[in-house]
Kinemage of the C-alpha trace (Angstrom):
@kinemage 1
@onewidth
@group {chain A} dominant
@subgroup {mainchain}
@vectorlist {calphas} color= white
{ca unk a 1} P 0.000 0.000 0.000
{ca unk a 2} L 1.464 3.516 -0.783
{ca unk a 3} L 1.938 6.116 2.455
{ca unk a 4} L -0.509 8.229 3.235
{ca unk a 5} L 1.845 10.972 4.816
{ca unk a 6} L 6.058 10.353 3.129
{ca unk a 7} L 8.427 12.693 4.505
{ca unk a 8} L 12.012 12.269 2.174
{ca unk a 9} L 14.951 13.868 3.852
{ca unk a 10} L 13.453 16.302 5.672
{ca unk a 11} L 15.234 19.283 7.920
{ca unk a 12} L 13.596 22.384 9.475
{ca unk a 13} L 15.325 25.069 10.970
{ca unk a 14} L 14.562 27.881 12.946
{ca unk a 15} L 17.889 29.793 12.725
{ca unk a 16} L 20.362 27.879 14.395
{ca unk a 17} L 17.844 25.669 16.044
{ca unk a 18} L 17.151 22.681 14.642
{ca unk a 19} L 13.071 21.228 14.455
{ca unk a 20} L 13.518 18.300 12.321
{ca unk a 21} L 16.744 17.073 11.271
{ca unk a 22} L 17.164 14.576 7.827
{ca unk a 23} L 13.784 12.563 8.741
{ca unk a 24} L 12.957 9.986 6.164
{ca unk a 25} L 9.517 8.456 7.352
{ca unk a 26} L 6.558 6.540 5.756
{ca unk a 27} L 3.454 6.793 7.369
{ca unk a 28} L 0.713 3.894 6.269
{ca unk a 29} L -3.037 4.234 6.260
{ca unk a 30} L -4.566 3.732 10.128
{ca unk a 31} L -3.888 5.339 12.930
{ca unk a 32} L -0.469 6.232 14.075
{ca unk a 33} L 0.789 7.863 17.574
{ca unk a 34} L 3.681 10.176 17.158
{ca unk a 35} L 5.428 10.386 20.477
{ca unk a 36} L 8.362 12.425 22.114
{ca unk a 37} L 9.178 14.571 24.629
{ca unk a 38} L 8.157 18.744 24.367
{ca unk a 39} L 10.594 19.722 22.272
{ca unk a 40} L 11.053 16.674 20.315
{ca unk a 41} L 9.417 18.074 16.875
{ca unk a 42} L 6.468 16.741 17.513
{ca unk a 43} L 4.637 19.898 16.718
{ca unk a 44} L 7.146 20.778 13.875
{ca unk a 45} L 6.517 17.383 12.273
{ca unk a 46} L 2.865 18.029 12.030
{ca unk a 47} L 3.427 21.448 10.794
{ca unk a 48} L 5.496 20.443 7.666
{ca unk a 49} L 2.634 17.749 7.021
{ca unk a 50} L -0.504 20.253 7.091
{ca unk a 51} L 1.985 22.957 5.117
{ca unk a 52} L 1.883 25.327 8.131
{ca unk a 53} L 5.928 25.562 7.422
{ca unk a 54} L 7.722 25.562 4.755
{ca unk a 55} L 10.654 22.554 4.819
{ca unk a 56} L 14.551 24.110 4.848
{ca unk a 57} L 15.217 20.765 3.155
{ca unk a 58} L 13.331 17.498 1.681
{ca unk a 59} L 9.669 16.928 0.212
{ca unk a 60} L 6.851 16.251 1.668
{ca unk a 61} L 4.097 14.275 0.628
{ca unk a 62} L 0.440 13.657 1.881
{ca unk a 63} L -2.159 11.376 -0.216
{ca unk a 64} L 0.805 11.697 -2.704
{ca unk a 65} L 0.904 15.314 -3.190
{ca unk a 66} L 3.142 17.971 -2.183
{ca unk a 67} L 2.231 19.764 0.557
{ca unk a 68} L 3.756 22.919 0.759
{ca unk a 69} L 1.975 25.640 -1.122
{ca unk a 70} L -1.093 23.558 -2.341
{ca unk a 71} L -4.190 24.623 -0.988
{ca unk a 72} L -6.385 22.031 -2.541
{ca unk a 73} L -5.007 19.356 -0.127
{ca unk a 74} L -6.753 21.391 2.776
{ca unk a 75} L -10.039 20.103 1.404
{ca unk a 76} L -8.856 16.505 2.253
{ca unk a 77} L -7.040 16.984 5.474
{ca unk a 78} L -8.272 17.980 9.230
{ca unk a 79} L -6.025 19.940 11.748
{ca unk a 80} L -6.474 19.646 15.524
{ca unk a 81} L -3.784 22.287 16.748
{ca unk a 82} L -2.360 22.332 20.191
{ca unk a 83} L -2.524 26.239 20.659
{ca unk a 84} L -5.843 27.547 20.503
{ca unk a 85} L -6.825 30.218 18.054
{ca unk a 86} L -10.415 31.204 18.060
{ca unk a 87} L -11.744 34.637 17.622
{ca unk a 88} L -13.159 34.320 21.112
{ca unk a 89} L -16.639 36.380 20.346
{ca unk a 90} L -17.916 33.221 17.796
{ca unk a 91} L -20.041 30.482 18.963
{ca unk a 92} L -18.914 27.286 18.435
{ca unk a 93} L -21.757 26.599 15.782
{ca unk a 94} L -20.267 29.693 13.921
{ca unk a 95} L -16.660 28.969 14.432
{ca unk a 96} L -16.726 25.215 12.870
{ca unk a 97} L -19.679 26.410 10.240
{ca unk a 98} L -16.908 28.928 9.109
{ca unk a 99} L -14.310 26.197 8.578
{ca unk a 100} L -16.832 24.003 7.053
{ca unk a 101} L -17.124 26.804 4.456
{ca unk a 102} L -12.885 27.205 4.615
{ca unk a 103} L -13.389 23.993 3.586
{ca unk a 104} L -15.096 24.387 0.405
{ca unk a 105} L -18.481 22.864 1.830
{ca unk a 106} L -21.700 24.653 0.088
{ca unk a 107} L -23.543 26.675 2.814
{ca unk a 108} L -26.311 24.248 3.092
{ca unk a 109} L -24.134 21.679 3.413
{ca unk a 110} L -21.862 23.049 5.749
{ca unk a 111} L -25.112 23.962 8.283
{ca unk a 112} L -25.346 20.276 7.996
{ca unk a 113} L -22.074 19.213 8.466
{ca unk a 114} L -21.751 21.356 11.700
{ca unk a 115} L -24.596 19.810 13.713
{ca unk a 116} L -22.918 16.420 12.841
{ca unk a 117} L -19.673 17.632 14.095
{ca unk a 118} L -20.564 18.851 16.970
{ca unk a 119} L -22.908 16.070 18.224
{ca unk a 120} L -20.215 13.805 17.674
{ca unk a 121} L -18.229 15.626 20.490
{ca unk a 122} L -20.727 16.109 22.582
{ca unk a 123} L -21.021 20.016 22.418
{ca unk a 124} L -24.584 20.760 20.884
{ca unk a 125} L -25.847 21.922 24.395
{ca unk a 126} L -22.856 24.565 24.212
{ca unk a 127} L -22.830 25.264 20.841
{ca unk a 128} L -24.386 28.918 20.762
{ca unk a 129} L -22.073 29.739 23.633
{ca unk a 130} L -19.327 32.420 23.542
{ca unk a 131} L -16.102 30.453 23.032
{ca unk a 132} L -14.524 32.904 25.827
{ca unk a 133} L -16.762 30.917 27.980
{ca unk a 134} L -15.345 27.685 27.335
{ca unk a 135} L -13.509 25.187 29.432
{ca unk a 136} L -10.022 23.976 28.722
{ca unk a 137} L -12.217 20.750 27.959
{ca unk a 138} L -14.694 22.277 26.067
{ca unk a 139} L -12.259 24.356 23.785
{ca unk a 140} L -10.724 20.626 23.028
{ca unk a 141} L -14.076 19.270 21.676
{ca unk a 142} L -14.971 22.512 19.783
{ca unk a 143} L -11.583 22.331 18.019
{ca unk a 144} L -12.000 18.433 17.060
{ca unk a 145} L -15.286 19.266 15.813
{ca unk a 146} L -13.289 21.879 13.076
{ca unk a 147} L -10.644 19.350 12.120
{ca unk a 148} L -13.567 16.603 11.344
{ca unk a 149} L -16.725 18.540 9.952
{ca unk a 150} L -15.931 18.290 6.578
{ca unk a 151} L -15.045 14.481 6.891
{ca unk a 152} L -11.427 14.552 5.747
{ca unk a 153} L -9.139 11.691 4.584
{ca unk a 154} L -6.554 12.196 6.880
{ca unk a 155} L -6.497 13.838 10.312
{ca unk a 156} L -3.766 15.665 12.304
{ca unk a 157} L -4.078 15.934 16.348
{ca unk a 158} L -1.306 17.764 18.351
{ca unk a 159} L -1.948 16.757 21.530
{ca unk a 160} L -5.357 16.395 21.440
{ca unk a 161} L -6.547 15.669 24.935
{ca unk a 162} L -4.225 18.677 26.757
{ca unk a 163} L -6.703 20.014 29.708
{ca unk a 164} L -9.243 17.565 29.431
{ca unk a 165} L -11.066 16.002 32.642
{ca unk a 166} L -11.456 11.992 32.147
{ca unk a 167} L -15.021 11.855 30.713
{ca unk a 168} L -13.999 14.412 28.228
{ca unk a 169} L -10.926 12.618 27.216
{ca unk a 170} L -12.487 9.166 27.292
{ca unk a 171} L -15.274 10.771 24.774
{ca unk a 172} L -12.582 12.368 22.047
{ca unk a 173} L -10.719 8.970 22.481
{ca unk a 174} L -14.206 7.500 20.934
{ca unk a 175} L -14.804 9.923 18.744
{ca unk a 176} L -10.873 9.715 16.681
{ca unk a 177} L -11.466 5.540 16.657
{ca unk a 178} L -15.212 6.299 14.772
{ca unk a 179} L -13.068 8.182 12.268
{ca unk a 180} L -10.816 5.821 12.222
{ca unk a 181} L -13.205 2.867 11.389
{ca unk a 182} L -14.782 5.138 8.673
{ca unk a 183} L -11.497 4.698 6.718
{ca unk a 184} L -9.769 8.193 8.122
{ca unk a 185} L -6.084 8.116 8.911
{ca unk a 186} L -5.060 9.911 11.780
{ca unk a 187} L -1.571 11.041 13.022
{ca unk a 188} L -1.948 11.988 16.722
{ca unk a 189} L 0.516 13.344 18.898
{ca unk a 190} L 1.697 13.186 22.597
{ca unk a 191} L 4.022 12.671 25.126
{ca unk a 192} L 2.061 10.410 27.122
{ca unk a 193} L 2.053 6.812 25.739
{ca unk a 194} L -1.266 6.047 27.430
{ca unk a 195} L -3.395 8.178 25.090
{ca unk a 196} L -1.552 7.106 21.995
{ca unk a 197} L -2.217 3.315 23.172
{ca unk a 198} L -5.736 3.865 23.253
{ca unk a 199} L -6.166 4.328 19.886
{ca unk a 200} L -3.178 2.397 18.012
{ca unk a 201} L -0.444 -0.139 18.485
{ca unk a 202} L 1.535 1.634 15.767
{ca unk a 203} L 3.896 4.284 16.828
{ca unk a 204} L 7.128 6.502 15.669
{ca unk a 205} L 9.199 7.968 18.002
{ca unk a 206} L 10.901 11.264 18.287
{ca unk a 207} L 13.565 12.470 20.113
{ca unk a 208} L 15.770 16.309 19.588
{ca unk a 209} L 13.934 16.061 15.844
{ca unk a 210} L 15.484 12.891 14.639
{ca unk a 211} L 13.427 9.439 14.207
{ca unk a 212} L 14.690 7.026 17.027
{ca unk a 213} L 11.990 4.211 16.536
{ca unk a 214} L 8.942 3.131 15.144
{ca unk a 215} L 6.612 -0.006 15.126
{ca unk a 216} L 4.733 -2.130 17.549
{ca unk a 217} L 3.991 0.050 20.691
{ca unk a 218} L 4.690 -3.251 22.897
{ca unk a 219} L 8.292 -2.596 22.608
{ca unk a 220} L 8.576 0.663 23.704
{ca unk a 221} L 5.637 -0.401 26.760
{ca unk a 222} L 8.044 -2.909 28.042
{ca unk a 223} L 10.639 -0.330 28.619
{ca unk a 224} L 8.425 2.243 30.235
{ca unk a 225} L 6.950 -0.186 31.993
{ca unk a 226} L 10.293 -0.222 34.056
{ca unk a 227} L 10.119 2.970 35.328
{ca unk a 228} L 7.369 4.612 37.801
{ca unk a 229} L 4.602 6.442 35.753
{ca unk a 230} L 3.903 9.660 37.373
{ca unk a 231} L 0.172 11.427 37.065
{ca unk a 232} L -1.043 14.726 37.867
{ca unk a 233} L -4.521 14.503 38.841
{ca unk a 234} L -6.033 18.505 39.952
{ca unk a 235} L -9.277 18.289 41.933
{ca unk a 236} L -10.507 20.704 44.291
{ca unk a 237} L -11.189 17.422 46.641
{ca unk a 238} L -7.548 15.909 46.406
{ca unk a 239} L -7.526 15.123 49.952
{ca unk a 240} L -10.558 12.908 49.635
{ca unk a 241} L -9.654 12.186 46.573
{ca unk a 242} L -6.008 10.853 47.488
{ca unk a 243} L -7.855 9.025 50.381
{ca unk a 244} L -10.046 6.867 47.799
{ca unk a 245} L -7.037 6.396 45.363
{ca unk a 246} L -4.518 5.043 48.572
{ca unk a 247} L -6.756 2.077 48.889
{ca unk a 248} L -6.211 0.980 44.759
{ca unk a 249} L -3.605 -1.436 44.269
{ca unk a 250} L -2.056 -0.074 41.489
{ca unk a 251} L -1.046 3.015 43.427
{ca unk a 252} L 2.388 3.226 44.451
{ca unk a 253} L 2.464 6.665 45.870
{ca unk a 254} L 0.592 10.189 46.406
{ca unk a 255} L 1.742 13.205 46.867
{ca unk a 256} L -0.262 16.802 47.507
{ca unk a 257} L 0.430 19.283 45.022
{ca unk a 258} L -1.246 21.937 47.759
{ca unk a 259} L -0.704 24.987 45.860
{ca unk a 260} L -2.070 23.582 42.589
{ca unk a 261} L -5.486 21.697 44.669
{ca unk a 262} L -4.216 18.815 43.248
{ca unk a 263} L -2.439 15.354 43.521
{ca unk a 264} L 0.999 13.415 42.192
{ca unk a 265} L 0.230 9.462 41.491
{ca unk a 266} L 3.164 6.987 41.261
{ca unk a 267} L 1.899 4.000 39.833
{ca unk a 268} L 3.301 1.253 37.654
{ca unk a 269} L 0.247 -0.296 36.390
{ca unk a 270} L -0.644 3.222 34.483
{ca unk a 271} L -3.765 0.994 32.518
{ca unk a 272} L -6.037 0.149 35.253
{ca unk a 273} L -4.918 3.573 36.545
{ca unk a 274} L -6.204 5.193 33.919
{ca unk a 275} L -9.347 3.261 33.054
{ca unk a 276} L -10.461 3.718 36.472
{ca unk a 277} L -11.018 7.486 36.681
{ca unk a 278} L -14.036 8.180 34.028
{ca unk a 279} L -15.991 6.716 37.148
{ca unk a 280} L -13.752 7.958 39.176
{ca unk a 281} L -14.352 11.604 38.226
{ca unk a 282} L -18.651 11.140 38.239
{ca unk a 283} L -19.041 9.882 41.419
{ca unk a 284} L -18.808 11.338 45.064
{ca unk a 285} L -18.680 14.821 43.779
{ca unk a 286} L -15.147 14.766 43.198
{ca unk a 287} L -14.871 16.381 39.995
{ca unk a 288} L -11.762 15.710 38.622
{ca unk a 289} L -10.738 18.836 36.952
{ca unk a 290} L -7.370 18.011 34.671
{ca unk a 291} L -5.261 14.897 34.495
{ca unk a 292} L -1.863 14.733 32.892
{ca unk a 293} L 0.879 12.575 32.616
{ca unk a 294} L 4.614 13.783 33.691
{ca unk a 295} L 7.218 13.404 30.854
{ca unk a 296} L 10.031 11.756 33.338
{ca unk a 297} L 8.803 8.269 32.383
{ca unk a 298} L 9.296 8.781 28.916
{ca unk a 299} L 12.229 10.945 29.331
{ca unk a 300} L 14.212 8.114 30.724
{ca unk a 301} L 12.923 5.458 27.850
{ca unk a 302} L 14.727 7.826 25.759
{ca unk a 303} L 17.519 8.227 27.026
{ca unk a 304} L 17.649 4.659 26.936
{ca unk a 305} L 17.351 4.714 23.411
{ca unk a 306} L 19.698 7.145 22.385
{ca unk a 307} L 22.457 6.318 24.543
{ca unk a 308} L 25.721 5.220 22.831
């Protein structure tokens, strides 16, 4: 089968920093997790695939095409950014109805198109809201619901799930594998291998913008696996909340993040960690706010890797 997204040779350079340095990578149809620490080129990577930046060196390729300076492959592609950039006035009805139309969608079908989006992420009973008045969680949805509303071939999240509680990022996690069954590729970024496990077993690795792995994600679990995986859970309840969590198992440690109303979890069983909180976060009134992972345990997988 030929590569949905081919990058030959490529470099990027901001001055004297270097993004992405001679990457040769071919990307098949599915669903692939692009991991790395911040500051691997995650973000850079995805840039020179949506042709956001121009490459210093190389070609890049998506559905076969040349990506830099064609606008006609925007009609085919969907972009989930990590910053956000909304004109915070617009609704979120008008907001993805005005990238439906970006798009090239007819207005009729675009009005269409947005309801569908944004009942797939949950967000019709907000939709006529102010995006100023959005949660970290509910900017996340709104922006999915852009990338997707015009049903593209191939879809590009930068860490998709930043801010979200765990009902929210349990829901987008469900939402990107219906796309993905419908026969949309997806590149999805993160630094926390959890996420990108939930939706793929296929992975490529990054590390100071050169490619230091890719393949089966079992591999690279085995390592981390090794090393204590350390979660950031904020709730305005974290002493009752670190009271319910000391009697799991899987939990190797807590400790109080006081200033932040929040919690550090050590566990090394991160899977039934994570699977537990959805139900976690909806009962007892605890209302988990944010969860995120640390980078340290992936941090020291690659500096496993990359050692001489």
């Amino acid at each position: 089968m030929n590569p949905i997204i081919e990058f030959d040779g490529v470099s990027k350079w901001y001055g004297n920093v270097i993004g992405l340095n001679k990457l040769s990578l071919a990307i098949p149809a599915g669903v692939t997790g692009l991991l790395g620490p911040n500051g691997a080129g995650k973000s850079t990577l995805l840039q020179l695939a949506t042709g956001q930046l121009r490459p210093s060196q190389g070609t890049v390729r998506v559905l076969g095409q040349r990506v830099w300076d064609n606008p006609t492959l925007n009609r085919y592609i969907g972009v989930c950014p990590e910053q956000d950039a909304f004109y915070e006035w617009m609704t979120g009805r008008d907001f993805v109805r005005t990238c439906a139309r970006l798009a090239g969608l007819s207005p009729r079908d675009a009005k269409a198109a947005t309801v569908r989006a944004i009942e797939r992420v949950g967000m019709m009973e907000n939709a006529d809201r102010a995006i100023g008045g959005y949660s970290k969680g509910m900017r996340q949805r709104i922006k999915l619901a852009q990338a997707l509303v015009h049903e593209p071939r191939v879809l590009f999240l930068d860490e998709p799930f930043t801010g979200t509680d765990p009902v929210a990022r349990r829901d987008l996690i469900d939402v990107i594998q219906h796309m993905a069954d419908g026969g949309c590729s997806v590149l999805v970024s993160s630094h926390v291998l959890h996420e990108v496990q939930s939706l793929t077993q296929s992975v490529v690795l990054l590390h100071r913008g050169r490619l230091v792995a890719e393949g089966h994600v079992r591999e690279i679990r085995d390592l981390i696996d090794k090393h204590p995986h350390r979660i950031v859970l904020l709730c305005e309840k974290y002493r009752e909340l670190a009271a319910r969590l000391s009697a799991c198992g899987d939990v190797a440690g807590i400790s109080f993040l006081d200033q932040e109303s929040g919690l550090m979890v050590e566990t090394r069983q991160p899977d039934a960690f994570y699977a537990r909180l959805p139900d976690l976060a909806l009962t007892g009134g605890l209302k988990i706010r944010e969860v995120y992972s640390q980078d340290d345990n992936l941090e020291a997988v690659f500096k496993y890797l990359v050692s001489p």
